[in-house]
PQR file with spaces between the fields and no chain letter, atoms N, CA, C, O and H, PARSE charges and radii, in Angstrom:
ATOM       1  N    UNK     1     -27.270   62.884   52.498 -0.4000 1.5000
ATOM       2  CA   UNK     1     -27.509   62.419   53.855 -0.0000 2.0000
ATOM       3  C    UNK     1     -26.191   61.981   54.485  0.5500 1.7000
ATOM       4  O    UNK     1     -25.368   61.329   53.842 -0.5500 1.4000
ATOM       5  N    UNK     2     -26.010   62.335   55.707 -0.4000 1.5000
ATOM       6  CA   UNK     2     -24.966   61.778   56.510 -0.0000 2.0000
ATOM       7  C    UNK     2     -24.799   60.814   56.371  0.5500 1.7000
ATOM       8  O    UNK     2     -25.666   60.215   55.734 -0.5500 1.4000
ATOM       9  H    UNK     2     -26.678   62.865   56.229  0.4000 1.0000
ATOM      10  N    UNK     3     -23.469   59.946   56.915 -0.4000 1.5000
ATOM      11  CA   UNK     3     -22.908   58.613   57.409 -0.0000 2.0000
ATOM      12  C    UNK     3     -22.847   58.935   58.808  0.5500 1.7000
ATOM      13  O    UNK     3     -22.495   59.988   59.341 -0.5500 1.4000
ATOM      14  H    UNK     3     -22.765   60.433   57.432  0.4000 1.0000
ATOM      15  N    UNK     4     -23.403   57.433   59.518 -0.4000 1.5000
ATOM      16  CA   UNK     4     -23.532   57.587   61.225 -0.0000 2.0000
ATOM      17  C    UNK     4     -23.011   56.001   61.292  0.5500 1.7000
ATOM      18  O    UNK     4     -23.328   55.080   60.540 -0.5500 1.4000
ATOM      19  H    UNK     4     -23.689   56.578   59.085  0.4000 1.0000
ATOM      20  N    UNK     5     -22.245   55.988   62.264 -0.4000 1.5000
ATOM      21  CA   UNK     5     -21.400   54.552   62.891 -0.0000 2.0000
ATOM      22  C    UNK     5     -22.436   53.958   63.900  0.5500 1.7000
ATOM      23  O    UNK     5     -22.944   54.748   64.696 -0.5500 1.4000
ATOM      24  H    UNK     5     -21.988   56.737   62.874  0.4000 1.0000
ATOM      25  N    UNK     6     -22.732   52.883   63.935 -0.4000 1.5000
ATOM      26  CA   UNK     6     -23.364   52.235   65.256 -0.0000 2.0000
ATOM      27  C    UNK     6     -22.858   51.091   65.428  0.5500 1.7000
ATOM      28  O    UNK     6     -22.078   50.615   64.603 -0.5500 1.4000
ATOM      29  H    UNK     6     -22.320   52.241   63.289  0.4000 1.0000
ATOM      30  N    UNK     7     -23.260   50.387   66.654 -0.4000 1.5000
ATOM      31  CA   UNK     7     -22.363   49.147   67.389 -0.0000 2.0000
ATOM      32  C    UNK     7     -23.647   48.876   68.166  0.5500 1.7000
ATOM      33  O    UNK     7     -24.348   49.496   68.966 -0.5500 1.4000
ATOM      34  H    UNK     7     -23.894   50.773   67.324  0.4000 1.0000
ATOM      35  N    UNK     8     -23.647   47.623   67.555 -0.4000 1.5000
ATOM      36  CA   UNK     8     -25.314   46.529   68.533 -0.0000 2.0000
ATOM      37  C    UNK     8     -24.659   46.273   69.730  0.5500 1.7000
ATOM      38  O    UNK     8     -23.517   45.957   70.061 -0.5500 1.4000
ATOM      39  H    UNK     8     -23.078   47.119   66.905  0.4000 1.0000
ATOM      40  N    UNK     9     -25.597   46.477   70.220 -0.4000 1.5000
ATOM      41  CA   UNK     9     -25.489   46.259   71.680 -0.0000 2.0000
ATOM      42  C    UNK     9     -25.495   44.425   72.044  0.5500 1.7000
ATOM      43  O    UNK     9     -24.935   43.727   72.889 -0.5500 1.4000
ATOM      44  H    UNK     9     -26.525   46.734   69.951  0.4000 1.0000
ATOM      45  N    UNK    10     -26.570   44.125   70.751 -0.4000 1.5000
ATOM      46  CA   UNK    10     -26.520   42.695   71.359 -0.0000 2.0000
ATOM      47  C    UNK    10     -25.619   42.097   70.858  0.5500 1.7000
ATOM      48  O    UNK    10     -24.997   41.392   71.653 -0.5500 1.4000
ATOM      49  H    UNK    10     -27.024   44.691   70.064  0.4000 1.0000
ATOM      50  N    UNK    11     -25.209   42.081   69.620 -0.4000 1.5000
ATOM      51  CA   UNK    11     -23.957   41.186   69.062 -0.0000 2.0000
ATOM      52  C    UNK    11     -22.573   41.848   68.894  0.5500 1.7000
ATOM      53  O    UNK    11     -21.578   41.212   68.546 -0.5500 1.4000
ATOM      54  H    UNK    11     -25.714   42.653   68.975  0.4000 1.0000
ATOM      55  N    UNK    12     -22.577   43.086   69.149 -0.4000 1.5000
ATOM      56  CA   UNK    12     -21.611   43.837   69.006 -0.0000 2.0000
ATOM      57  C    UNK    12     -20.861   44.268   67.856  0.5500 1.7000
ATOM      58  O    UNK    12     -19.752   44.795   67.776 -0.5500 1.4000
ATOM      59  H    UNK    12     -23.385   43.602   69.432  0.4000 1.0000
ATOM      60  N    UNK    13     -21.363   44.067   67.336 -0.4000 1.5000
ATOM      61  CA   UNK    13     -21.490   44.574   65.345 -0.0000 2.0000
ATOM      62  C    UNK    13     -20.906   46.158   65.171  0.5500 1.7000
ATOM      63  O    UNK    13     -21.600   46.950   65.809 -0.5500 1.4000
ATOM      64  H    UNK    13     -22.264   43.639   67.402  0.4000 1.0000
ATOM      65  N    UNK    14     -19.906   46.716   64.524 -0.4000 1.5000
ATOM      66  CA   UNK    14     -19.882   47.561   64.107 -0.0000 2.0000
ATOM      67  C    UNK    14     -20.114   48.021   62.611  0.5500 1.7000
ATOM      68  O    UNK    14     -19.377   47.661   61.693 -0.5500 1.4000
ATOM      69  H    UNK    14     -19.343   46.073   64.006  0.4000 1.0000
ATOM      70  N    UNK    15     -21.369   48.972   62.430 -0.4000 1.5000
ATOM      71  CA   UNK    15     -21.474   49.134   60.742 -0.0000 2.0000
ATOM      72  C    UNK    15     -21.997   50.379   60.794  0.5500 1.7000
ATOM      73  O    UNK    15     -22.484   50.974   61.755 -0.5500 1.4000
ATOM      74  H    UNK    15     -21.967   49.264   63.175  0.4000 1.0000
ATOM      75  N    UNK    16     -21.804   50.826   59.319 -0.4000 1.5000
ATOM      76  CA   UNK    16     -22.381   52.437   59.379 -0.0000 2.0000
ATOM      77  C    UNK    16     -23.302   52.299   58.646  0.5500 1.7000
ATOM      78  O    UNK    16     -23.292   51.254   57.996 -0.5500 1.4000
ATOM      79  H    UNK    16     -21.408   50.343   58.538  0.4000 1.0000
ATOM      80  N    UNK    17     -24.353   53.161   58.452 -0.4000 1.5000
ATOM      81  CA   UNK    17     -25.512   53.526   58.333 -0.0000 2.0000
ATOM      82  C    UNK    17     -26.235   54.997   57.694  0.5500 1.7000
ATOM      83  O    UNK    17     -26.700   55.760   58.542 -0.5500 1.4000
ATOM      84  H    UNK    17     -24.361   54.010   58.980  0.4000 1.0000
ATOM      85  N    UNK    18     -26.334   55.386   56.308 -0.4000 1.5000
ATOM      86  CA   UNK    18     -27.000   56.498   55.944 -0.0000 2.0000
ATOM      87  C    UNK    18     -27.914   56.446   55.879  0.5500 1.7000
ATOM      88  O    UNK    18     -28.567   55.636   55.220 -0.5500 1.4000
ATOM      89  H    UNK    18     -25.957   54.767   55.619  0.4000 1.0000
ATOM      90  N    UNK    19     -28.435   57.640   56.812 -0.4000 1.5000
ATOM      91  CA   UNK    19     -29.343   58.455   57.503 -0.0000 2.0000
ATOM      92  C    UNK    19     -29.840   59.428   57.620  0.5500 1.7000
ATOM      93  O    UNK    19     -29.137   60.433   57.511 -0.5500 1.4000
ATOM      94  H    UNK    19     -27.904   58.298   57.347  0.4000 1.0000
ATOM      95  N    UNK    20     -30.954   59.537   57.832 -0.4000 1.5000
ATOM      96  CA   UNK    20     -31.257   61.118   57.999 -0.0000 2.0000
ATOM      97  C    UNK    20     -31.233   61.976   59.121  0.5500 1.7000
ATOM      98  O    UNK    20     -31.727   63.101   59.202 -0.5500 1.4000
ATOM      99  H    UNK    20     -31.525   58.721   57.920  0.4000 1.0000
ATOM     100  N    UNK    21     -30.572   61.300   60.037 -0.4000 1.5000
ATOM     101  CA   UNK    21     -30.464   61.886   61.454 -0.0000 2.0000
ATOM     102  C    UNK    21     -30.107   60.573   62.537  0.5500 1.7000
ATOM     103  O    UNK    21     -30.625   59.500   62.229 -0.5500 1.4000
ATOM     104  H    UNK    21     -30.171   60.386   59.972  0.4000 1.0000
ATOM     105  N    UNK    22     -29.484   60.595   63.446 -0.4000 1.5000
ATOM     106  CA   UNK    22     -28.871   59.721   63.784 -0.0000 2.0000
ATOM     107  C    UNK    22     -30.118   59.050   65.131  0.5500 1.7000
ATOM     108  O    UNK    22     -29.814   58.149   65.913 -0.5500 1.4000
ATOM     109  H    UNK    22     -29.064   61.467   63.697  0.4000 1.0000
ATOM     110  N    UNK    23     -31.099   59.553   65.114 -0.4000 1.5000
ATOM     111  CA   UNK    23     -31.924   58.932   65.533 -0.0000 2.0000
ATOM     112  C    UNK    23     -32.859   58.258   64.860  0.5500 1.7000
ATOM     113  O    UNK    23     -33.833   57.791   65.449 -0.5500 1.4000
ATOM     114  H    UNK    23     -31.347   60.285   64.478  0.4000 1.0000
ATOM     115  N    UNK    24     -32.671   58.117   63.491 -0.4000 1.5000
ATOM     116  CA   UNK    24     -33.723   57.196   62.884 -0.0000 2.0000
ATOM     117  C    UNK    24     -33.706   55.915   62.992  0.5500 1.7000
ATOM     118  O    UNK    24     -32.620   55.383   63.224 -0.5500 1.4000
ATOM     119  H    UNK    24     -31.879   58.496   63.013  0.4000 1.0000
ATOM     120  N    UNK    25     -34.855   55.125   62.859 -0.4000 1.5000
ATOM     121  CA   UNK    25     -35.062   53.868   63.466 -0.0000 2.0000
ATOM     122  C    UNK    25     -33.457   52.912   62.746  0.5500 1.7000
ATOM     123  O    UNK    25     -33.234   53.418   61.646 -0.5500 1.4000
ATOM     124  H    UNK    25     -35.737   55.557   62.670  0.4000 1.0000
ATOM     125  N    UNK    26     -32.715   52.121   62.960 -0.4000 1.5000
ATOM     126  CA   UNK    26     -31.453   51.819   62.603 -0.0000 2.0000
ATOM     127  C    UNK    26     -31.294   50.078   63.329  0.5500 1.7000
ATOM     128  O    UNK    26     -31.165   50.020   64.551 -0.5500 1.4000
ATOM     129  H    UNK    26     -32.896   51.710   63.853  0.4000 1.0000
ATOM     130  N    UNK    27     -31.308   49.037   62.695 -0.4000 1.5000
ATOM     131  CA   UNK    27     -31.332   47.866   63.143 -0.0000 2.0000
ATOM     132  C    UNK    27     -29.781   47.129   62.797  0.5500 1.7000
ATOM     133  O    UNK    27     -29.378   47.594   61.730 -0.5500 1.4000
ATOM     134  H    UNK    27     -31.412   49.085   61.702  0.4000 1.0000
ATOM     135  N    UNK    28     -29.342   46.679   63.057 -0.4000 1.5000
ATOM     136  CA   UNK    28     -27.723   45.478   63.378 -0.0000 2.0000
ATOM     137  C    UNK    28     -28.077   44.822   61.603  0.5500 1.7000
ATOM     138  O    UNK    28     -29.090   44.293   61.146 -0.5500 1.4000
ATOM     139  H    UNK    28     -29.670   46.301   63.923  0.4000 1.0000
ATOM     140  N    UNK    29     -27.073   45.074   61.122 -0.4000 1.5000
ATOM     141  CA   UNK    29     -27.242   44.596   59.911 -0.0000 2.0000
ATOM     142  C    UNK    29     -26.569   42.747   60.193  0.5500 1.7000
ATOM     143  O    UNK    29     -26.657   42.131   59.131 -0.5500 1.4000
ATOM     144  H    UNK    29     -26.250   45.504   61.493  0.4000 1.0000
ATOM     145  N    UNK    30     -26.171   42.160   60.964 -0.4000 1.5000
ATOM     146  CA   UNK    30     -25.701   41.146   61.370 -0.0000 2.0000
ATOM     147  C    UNK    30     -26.589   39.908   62.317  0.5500 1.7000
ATOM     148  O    UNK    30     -26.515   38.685   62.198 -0.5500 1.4000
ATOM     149  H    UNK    30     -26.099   42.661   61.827  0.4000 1.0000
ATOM     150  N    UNK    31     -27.526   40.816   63.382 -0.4000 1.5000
ATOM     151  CA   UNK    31     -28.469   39.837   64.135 -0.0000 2.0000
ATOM     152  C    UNK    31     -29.968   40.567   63.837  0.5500 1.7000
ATOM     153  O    UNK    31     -31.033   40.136   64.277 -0.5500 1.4000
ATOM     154  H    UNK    31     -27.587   41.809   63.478  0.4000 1.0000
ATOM     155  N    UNK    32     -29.846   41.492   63.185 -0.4000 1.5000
ATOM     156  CA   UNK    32     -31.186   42.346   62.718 -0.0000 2.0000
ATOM     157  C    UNK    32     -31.591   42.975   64.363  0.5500 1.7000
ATOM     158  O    UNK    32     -32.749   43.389   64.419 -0.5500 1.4000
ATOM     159  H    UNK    32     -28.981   41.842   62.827  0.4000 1.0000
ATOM     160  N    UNK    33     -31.166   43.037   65.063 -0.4000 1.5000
ATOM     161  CA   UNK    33     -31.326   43.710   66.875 -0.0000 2.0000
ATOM     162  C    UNK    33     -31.831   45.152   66.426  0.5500 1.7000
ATOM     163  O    UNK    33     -31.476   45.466   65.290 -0.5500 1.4000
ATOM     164  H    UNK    33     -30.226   42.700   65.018  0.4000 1.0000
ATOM     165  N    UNK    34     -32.489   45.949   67.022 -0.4000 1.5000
ATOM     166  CA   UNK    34     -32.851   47.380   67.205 -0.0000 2.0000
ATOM     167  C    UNK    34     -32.382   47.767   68.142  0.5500 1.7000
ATOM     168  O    UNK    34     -32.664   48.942   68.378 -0.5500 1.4000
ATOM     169  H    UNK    34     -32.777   45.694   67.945  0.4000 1.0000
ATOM     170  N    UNK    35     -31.544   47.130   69.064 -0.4000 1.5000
ATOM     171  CA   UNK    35     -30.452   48.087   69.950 -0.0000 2.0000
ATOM     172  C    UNK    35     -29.334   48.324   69.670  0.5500 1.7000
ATOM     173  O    UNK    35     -28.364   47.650   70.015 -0.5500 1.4000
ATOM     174  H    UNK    35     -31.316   46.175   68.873  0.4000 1.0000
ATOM     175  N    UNK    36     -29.317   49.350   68.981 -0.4000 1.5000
ATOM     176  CA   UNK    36     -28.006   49.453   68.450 -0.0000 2.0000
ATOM     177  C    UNK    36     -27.775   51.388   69.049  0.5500 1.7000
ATOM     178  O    UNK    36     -28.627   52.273   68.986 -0.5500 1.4000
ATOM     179  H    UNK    36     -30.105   49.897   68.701  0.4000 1.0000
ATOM     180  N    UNK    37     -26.480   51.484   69.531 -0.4000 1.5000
ATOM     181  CA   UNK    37     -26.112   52.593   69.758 -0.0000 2.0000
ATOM     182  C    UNK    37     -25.179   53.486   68.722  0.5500 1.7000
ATOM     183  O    UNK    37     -24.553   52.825   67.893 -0.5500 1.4000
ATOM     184  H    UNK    37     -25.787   50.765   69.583  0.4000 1.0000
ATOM     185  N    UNK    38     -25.018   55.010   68.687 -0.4000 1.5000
ATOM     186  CA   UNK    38     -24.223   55.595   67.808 -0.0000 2.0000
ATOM     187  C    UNK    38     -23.115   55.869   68.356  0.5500 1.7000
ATOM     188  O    UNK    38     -23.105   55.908   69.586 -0.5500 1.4000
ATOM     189  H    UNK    38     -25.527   55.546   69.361  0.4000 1.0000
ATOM     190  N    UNK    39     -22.082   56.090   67.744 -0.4000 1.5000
ATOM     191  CA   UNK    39     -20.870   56.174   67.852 -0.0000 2.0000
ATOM     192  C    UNK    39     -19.978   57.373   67.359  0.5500 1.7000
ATOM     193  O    UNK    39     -20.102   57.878   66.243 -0.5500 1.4000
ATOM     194  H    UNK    39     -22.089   56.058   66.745  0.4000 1.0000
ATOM     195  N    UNK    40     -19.178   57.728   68.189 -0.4000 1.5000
ATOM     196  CA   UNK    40     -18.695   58.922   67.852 -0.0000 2.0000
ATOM     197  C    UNK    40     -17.469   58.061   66.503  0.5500 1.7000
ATOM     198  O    UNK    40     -17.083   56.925   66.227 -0.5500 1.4000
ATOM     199  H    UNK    40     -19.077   57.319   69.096  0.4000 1.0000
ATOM     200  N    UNK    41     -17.250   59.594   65.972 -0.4000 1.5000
ATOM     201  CA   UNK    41     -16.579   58.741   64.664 -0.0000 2.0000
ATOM     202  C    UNK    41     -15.776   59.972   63.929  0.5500 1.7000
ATOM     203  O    UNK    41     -16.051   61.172   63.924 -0.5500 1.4000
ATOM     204  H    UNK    41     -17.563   60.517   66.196  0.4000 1.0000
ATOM     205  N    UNK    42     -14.982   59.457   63.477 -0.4000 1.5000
ATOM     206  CA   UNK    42     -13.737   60.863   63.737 -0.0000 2.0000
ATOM     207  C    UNK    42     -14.349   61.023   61.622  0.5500 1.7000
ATOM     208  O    UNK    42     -14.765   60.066   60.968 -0.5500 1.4000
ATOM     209  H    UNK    42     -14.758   58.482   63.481  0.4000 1.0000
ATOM     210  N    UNK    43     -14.184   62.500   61.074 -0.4000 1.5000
ATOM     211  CA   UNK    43     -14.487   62.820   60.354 -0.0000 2.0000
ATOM     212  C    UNK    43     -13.137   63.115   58.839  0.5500 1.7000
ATOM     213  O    UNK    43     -12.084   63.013   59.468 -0.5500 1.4000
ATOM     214  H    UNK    43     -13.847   63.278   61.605  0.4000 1.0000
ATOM     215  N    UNK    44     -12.928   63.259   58.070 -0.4000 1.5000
ATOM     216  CA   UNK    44     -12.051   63.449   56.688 -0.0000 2.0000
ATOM     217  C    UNK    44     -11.934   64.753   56.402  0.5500 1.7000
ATOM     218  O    UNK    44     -12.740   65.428   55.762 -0.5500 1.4000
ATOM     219  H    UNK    44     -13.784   63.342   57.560  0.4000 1.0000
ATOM     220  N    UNK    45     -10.842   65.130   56.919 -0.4000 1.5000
ATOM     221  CA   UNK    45     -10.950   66.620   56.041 -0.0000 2.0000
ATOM     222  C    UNK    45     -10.006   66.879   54.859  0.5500 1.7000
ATOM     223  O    UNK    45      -8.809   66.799   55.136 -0.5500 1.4000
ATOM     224  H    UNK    45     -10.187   64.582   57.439  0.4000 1.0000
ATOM     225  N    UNK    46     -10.388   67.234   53.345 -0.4000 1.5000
ATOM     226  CA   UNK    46      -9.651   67.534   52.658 -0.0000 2.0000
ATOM     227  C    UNK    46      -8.674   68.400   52.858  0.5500 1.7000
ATOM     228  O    UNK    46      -8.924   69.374   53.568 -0.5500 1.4000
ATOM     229  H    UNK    46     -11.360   67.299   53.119  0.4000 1.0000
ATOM     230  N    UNK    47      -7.389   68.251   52.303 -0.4000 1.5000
ATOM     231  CA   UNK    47      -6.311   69.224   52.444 -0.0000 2.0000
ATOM     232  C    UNK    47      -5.730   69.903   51.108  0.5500 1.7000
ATOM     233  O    UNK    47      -5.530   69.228   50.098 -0.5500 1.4000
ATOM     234  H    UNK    47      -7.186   67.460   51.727  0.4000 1.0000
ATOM     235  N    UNK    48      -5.417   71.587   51.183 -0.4000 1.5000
ATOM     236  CA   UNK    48      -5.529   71.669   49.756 -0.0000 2.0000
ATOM     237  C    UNK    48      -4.090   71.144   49.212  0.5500 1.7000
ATOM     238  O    UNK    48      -3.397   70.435   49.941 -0.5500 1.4000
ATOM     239  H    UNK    48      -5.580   72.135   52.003  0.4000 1.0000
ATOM     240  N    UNK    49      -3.730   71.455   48.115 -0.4000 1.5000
ATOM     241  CA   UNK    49      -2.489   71.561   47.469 -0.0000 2.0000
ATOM     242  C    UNK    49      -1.661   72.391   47.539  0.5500 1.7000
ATOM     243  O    UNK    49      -1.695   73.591   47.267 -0.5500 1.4000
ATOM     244  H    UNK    49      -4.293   72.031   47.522  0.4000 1.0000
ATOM     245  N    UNK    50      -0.371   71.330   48.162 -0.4000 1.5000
ATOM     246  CA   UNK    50       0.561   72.268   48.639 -0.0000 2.0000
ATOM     247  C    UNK    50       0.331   72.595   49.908  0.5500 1.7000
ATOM     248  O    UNK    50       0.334   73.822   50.003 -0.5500 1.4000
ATOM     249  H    UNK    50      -0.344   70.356   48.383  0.4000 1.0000
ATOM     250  N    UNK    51       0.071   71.907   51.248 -0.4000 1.5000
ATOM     251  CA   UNK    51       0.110   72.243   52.336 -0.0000 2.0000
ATOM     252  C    UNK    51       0.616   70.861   53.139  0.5500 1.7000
ATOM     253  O    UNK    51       0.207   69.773   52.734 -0.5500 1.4000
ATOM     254  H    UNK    51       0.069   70.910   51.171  0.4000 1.0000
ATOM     255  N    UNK    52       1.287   70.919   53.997 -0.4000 1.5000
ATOM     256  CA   UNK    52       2.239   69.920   54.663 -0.0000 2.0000
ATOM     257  C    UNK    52       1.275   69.164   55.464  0.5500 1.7000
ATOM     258  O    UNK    52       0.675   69.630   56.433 -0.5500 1.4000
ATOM     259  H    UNK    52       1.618   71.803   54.326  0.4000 1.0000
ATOM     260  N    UNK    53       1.139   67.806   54.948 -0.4000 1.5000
ATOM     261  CA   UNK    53       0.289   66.679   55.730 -0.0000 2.0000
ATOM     262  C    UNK    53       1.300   66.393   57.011  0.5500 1.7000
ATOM     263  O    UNK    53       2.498   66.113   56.970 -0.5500 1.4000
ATOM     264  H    UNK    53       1.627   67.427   54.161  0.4000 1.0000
ATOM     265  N    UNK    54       0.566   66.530   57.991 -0.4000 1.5000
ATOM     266  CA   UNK    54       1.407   65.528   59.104 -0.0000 2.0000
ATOM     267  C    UNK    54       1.065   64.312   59.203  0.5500 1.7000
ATOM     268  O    UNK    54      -0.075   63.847   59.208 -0.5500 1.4000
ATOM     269  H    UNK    54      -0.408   66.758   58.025  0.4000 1.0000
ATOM     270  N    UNK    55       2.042   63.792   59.281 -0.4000 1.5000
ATOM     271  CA   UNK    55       1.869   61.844   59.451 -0.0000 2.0000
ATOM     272  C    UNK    55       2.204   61.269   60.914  0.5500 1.7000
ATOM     273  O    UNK    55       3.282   61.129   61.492 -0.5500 1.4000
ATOM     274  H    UNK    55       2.968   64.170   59.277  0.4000 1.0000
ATOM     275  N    UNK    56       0.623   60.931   61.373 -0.4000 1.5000
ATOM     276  CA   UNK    56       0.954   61.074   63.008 -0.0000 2.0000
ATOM     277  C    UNK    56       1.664   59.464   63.521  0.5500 1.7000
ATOM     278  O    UNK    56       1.774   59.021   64.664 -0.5500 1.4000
ATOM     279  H    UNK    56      -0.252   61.045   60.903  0.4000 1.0000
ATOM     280  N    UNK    57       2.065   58.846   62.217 -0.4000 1.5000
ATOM     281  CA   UNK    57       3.179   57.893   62.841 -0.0000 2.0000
ATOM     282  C    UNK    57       2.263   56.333   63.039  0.5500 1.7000
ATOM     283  O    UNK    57       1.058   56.370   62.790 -0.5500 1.4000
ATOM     284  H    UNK    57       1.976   59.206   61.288  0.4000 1.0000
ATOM     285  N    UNK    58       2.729   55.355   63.370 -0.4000 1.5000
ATOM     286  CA   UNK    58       2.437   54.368   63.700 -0.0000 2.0000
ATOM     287  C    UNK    58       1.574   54.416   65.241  0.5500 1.7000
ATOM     288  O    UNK    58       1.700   55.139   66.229 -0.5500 1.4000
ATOM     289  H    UNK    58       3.708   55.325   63.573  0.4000 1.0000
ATOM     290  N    UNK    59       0.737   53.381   64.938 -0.4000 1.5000
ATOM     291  CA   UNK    59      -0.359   53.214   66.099 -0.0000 2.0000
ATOM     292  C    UNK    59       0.507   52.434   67.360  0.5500 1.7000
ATOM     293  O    UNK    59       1.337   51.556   67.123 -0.5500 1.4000
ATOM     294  H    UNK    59       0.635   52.794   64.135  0.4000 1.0000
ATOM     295  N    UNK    60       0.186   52.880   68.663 -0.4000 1.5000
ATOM     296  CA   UNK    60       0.668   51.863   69.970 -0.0000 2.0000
ATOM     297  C    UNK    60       0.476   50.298   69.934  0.5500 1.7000
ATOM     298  O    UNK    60       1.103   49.438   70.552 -0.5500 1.4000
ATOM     299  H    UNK    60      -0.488   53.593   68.856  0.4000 1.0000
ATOM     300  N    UNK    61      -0.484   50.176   69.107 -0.4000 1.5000
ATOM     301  CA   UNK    61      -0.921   48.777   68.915 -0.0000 2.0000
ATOM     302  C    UNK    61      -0.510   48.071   67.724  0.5500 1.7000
ATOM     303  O    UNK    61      -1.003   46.971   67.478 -0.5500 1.4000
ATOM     304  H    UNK    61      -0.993   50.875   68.605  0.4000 1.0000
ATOM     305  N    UNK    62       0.283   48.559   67.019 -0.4000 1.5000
ATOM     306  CA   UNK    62       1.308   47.741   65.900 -0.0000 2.0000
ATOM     307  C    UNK    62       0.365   48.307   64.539  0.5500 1.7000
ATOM     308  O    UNK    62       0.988   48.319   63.477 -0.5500 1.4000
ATOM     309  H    UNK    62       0.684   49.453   67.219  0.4000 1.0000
ATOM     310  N    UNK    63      -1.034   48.759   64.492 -0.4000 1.5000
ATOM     311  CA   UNK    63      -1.321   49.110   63.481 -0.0000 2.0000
ATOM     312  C    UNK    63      -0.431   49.957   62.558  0.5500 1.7000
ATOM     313  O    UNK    63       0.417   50.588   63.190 -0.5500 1.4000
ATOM     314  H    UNK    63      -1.539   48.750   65.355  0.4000 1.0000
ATOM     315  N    UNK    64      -0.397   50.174   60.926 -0.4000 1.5000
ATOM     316  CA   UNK    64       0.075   51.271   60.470 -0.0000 2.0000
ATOM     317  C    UNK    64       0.042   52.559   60.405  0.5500 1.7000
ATOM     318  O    UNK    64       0.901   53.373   60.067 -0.5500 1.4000
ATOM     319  H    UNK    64      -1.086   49.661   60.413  0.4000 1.0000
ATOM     320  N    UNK    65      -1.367   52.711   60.870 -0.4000 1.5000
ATOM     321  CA   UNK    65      -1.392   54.393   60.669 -0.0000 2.0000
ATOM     322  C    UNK    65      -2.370   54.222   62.200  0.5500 1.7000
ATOM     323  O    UNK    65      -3.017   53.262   62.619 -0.5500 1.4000
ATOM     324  H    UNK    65      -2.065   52.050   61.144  0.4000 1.0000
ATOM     325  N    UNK    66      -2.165   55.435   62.706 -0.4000 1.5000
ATOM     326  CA   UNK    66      -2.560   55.560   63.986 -0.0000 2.0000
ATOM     327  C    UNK    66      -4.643   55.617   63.844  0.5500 1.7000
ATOM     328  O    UNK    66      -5.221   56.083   62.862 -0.5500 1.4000
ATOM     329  H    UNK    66      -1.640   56.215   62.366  0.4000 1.0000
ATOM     330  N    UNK    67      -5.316   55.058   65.005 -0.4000 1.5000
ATOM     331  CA   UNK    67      -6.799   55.521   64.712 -0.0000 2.0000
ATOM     332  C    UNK    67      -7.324   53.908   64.086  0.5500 1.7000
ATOM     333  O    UNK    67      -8.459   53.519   64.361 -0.5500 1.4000
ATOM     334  H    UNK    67      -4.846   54.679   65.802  0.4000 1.0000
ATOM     335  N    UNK    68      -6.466   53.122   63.311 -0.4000 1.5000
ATOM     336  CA   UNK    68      -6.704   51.999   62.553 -0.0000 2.0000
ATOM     337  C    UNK    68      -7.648   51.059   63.355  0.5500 1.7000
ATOM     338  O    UNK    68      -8.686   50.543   62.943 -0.5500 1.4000
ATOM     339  H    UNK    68      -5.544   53.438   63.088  0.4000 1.0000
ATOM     340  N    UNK    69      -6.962   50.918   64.837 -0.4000 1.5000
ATOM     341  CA   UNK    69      -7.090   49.742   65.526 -0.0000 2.0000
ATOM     342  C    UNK    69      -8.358   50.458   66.593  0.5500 1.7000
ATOM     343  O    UNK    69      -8.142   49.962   67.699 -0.5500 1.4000
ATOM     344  H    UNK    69      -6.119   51.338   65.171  0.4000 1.0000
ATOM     345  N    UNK    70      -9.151   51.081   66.658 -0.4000 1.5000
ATOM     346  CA   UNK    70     -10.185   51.863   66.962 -0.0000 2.0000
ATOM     347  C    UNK    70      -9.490   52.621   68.330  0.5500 1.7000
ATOM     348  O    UNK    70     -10.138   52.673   69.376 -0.5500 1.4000
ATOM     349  H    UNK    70      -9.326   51.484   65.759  0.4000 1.0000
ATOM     350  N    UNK    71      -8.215   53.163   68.240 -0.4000 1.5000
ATOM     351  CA   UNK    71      -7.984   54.280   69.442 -0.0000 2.0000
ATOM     352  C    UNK    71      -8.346   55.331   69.704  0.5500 1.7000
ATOM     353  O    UNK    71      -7.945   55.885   70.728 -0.5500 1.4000
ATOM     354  H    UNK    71      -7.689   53.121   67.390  0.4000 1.0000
């Protein structure tokens, strides 16, 4: 089953959630709320061996690796 990101609407909680579809019933693991929305959410792709990683550098926001600080 997938991993799906959501963010409560009421407390503003970010947590992820496996699922069987990103509309299944899904409650705030923090205020227990059922308004919680999904979130786009950037994905991992393996790279094989022996192929040149690019390192997209430090984040605008002082983080270390860029994406860290939710850009």
């Amino acid at each position: 089953m997938p991993i799906f990101e959501y963010e409560c609407r009421e407390c503003g909680a970010k947590f992820e959630e496996i699922t069987a579809s990103q509309s299944s019933n899904v409650t705030c693991r923090k205020c227990s709320s059922s308004s919680v929305q999904p979130l786009l959410s950037a994905f991992a792709v393996s790279v094989r061996s022996g192929e040149p990683v690019s390192d997209p550098g430090p984040c605008p926001c002082g983080a270390p690796r860029r994406g860290m600080c939710g850009e």
